[in-house]
N, C-alpha and C positions, 0 to 999 in steps of 0.2 A: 832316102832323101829327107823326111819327114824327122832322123833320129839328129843330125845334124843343124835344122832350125830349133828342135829341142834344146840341144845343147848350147847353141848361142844364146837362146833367149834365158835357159837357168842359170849360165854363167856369168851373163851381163848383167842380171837383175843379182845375183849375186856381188859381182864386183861393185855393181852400185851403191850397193849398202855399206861393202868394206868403205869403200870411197866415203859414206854418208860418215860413219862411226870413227873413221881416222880423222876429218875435218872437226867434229865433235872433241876429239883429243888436243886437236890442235888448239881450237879456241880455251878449251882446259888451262892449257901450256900457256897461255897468252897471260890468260889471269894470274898466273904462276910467275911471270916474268915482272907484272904489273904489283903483285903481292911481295916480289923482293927487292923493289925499288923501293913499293911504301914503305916498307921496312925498316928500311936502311934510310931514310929523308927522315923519318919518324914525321909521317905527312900530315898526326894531328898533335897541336897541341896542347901538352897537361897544363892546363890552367889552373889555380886552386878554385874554391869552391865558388862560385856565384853568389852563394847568400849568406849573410850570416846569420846566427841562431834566430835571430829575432826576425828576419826577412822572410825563412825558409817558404818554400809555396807551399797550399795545401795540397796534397797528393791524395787520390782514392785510388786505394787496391781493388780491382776486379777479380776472384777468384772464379773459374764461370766450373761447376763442378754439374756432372751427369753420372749416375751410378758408378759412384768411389766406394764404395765402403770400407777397402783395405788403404785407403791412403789420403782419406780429406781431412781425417782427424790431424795425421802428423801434419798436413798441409796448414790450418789455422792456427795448432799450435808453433808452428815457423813462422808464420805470418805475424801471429801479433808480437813476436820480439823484435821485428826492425827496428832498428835504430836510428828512430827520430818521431821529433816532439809530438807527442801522444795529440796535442793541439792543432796539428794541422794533417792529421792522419787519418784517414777515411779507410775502412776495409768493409766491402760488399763481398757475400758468399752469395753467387747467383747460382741456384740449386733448381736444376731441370729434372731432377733425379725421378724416377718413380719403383725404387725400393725404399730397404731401413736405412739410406743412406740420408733420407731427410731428417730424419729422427738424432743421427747423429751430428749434422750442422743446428739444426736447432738447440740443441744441447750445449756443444761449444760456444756457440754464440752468444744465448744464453749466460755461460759458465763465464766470458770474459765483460759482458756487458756488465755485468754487476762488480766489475776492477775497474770498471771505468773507461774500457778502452769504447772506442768507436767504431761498433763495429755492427750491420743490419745484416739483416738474411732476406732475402726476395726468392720466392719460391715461384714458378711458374710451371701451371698442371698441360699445358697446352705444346711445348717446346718451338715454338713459332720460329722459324728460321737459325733452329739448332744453336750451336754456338755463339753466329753474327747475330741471333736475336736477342740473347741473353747477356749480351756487352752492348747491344744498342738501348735495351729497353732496361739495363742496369744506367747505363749514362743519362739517361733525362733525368734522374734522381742526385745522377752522383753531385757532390760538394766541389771535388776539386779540378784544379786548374790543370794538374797533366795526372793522366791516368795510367796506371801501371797496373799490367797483366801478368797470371800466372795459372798455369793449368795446371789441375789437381798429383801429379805427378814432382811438383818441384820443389825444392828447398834453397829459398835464394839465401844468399847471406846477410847477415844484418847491416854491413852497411851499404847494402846495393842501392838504395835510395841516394843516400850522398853521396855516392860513385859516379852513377847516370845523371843525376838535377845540373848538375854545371855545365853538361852541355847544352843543356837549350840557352846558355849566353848569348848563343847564335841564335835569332828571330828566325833564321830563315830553318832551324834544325825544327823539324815535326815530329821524329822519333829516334832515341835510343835503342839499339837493340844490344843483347848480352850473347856472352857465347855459351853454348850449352858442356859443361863437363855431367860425365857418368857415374852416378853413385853405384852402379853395378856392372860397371864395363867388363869386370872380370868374372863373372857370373857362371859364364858358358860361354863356349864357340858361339854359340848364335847370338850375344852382348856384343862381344870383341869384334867380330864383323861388322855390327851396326858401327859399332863406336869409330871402326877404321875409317867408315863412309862418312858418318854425320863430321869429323874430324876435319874431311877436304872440305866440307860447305862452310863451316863454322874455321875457316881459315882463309882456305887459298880462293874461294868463291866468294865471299865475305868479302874480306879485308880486299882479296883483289877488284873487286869492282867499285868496291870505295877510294882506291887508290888509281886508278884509272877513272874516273869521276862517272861512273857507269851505274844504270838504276839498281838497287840494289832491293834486298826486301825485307819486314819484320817476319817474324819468325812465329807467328800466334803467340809467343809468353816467353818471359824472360826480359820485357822490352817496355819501356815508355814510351807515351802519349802524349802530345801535345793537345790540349781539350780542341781548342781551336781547330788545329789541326783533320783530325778526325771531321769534325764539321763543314770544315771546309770543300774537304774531298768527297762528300756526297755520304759519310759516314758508310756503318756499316751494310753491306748489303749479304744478302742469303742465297744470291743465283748462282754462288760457288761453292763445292767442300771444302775450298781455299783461301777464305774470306780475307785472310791475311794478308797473302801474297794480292790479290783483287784489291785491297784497299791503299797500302805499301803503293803500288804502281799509278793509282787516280793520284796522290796526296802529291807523286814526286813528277806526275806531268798537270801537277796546278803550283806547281817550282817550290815545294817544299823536301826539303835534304836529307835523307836519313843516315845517321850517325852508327857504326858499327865498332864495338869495342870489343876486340877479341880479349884483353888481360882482363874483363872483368868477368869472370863465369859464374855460371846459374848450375848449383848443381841440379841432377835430374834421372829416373829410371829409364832405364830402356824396355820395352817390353821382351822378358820373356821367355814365350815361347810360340811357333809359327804361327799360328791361327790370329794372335794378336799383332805381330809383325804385319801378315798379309791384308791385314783388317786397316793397317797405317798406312800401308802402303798405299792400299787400293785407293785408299782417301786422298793422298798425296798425289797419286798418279793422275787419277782421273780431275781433283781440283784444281794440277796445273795445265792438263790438258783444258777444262773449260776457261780457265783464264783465258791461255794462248786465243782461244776464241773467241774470247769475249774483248781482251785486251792489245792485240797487236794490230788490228787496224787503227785507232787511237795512237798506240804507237809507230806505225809508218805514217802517219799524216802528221803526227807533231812537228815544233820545230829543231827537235833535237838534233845534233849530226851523227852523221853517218853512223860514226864508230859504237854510239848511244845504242842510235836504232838497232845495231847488229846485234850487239850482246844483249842488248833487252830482249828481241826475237828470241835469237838463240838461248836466254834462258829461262821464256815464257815455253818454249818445244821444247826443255831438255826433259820433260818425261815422255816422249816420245820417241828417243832413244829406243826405249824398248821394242817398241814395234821393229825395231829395224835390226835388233838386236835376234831378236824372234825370227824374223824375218831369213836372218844370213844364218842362224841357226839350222833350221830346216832347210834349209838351202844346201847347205854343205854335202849334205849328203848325196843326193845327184850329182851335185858338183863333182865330187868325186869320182865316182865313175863314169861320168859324162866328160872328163877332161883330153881320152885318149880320143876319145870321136873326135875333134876338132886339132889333137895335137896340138896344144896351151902346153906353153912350158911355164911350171907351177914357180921359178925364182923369180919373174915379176912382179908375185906378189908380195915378196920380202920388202919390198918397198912400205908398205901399208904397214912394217913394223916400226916405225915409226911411232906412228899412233902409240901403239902397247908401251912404247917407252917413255912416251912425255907424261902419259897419265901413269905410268908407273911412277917418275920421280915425283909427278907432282901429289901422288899418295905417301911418297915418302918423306919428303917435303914436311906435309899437313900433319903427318903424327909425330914425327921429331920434334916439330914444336908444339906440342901439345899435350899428347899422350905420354913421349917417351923423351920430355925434356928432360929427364934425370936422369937416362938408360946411358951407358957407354958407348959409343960408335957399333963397334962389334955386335952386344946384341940388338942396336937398332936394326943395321943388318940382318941378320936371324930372323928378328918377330916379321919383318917384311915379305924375306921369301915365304916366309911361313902361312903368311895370313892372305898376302896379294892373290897368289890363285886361288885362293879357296872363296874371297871374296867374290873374282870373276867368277866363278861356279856357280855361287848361292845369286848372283846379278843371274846369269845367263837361265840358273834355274826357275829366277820368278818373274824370267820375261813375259811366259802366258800370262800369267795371274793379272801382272802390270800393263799388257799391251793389252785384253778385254776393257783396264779400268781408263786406258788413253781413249779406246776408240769410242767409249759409253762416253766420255766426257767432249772426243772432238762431237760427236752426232748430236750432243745436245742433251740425253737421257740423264733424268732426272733420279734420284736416287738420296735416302735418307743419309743423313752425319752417323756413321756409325764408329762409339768409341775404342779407343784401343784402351782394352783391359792390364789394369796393373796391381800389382799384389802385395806391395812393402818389398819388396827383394832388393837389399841392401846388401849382404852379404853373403857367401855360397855356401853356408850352409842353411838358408833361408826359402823356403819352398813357395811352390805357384800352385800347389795342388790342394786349394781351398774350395775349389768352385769356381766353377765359369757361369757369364752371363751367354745367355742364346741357348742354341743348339748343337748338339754334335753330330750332324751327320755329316753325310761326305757329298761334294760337291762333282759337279760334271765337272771342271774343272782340274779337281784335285785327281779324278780317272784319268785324264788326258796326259799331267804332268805323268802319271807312273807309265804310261803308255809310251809317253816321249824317252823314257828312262832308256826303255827296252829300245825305242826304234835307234838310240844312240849304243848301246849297247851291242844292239843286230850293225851295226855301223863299224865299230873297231874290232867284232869278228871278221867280217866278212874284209874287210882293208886288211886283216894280218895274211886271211885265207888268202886273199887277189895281190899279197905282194903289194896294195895304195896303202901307203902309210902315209901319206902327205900330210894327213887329217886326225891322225892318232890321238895326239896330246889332246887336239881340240875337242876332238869327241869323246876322251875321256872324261875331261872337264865337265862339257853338257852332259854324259851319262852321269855322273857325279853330280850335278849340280840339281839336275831333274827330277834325280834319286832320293836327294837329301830332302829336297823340300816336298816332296809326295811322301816319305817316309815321316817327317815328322809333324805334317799336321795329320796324317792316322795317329801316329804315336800321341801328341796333346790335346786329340780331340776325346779319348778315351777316358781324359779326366776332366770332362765338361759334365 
């Protein structure tokens, strides 16, 4: 009697999830729908430039740099060639660092000040509020009237300045944001899957919720600042790892607009290898997890409507995905042999493929324009089948890692900005095996995932043994996915 309520209750809270993660596609799809409407209206207009030479605003660069040593030098020496008048051009190097990385901003600094450019170093031994502290307490200094951000990792192009400045024509515009392209997307499998993901945000999530008139977010760098703006909104605050997304969402429910330009891109590194991925992630995860907590009651009480409210929620919780993802992972498995005890006929769930195919097109979608706007139809095709499940894999493999950094962020737990390491890796034959910052040992965590390998593993023996194959692909996937990311942060933690 007792195996029977069992089974109701793993298969229910299982199909609840599917239910959760299919409506999650849906909403995806939505944006998708919304992103090829704006498209096709061309819903903003190119205006020429705002100002002329003699008008132009004074602008301050924020670089906010924390132990770079492989990438702040090329980052200043990019910085100071923008293109535009040396006279209204501010660049602040905010150096929290505490290696030889101060030594090297000093230097450059240094080395361009005496060319005449404009350009201070502000060093802080203390790192007060991590990142948000070091762009708060750069702006009481700063000169100019809109502020533009870059993290040590980027190389914007020279006239990204005159690209983004015309839109604040709009008083009501608070920020530019840029789209991020990959100076190492082709690196490795583990570039090319970032690059497939960040591809949907920096497109169909983007562009579609600007095109849907839905709150949208800046991106910490690659992006302008309206001076105002910033102040208006309560400036920078530090009770997130996501100060970004936290500040984006005060600025746009005190009715200021933020401008999303996909054609202008910010080149930028990916990290890597896993240890720095899961170190972005975590940070990611868990800062949109505190947001959603800190920010969605503010957002169901505004005056926003309905459709606002929704997509704001929904993509104030979309790192919490994970959890649910984790969740119908582990699940699965009882599921499976817990399906003959109640007699569920497993094609009702085909319904739920639904989901798999909207966020399929809409990945497919997002790198044809983008990535593989120059590929021919056919291999677009190709790199897709190719890359889509393997992506679901490496998603479903860092659900632990990511659903630990959602629930530390919904509970409130506090936790240091810890940066994601990058090496100069521009091209593949360019190595990451310089030295790491930290530690390398091995984490409870990372036991767990090789643990989970094996129980997915013990999972599509035992369904070939029992004749269930219901579940095969899928647990091959999670065996795969569990695999991969427990194998290779042993593998690059060996060169810490």
């Amino acid at each position: 009697m007792l195996l029977p309520i069992i089974a109701y209750l793993v298969i229910g809270l299982y199909t609840l999830a599917l239910a959760y993660i299919t409506f999650y596609c849906l909403i995806q799809f939505h944006l998708l729908l919304k992103y090829n409407k704006g498209r096709k209206e061309e819903a903003l207009s190119k205006d020429g430039l705002l100002y002329s030479g003699e008008s132009l605003p004074l602008i301050t660069i924020q670089l906010p740099v924390f132990n770079e040593r492989f990438v702040v030098e090329r980052l200043i020496d990019n910085i100071v060639t923008m293109d535009y008048p040396a006279d209204k051009l501010e660049i602040q190097v905010l150096d929290d660092s505490t290696d030889d990385t101060t030594e090297v901003c000093k230097r450059k600094v240094e080395e361009y000040k005496s060319k005449g450019i404009d350009i201070v170093y502000i060093h802080r031994t203390n790192r007060e509020g991590f990142k948000a502290g070091a762009l708060r307490d750069g702006l009481k200094v700063a000169k100019g009237e809109f502020i533009a951000i870059f993290d040590a990792d980027f190389l914007p192009h020279k006239d990204f300045l005159l690209k983004t400045v015309p839109y604040f024509k709009d008083t009501q515009v608070g920020v530019v944001q840029t789209r991020w392209e990959h100076i190492n997307g082709d690196y490795s499998l583990i570039t090319r899957l970032q690059a497939f993901q960040l591809n949907v945000h920096f497109s169909i999530e983007q562009y579609g919720r600007q095109a849907g008139n839905y709150l949208l977010q800046f991106n910490g760098t690659a992006g302008v600042w309206r001076r105002h703006t910033i102040l208006d909104a309560g400036g920078w605050e530090a009770d997130t790892l996501t100060e970004d997304l936290d500040l984006s969402y005060r600025a746009q429910l005190k009715g200021w607009k933020i401008v999303y330009r996909q054609d202008i891109a910010s080149p930028a590194e990916l990290p890597v290898e896993m240890n720095g991925l899961k170190s972005q992630q975590f940070r990611w995860m868990k800062g949109g997890a505190e947001n959603a907590r800190k920010l969605i009651p503010a957002v169901l009480k505004s005056n926003l409507p309905f459709a606002q409210k929704l997509h704001a929620t929904t993509h104030l919780l979309s790192s919490s995905i994970f959890l649910v993802v984790f969740a119908l992972a582990v699940l699965s498995v009882p599921t499976l042999f817990l399906i003959s005890t109640i007699e569920l006929d497993m094609r009702i769930y085909w319904i739920f493929m639904l989901g798999m195919l909207t966020v399929g097109w809409v990945y497919f979608v997002a790198n044809s324009d983008t990535s593989w706007i120059n590929e021919p139809p056919l291999k677009r095709v190709v790199t897709f089948i190719f890359l889509f499940p393997l992506f679901l894999s490496l998603s479903m493999g860092l659900s632990l890692h990511n659903s630990i950094a959602v629930l530390q962020g919904l509970r409130g737990k506090k936790s240091a900005f810890v940066r994601t390491p990058k090496f100069n890796i521009q091209q593949v034959q360019d190595t990451f095996k310089k030295g790491f910052y930290g530690s390398g040992s091995i984490s409870g965590p990372t036991i767990i995932e090789g643990l989970l390998a094996l129980y997915f593993l013990s999972a599509v023996v035992m369904g070939i043994a029992l004749g269930k194959t219901s579940f095969l692909i899928y647990h091959i996937m999670l065996m795969i996915g569990f695999g991969s990311i427990f194998y290779y942060t042993i593998r690059h933690l060996s060169h810490r």
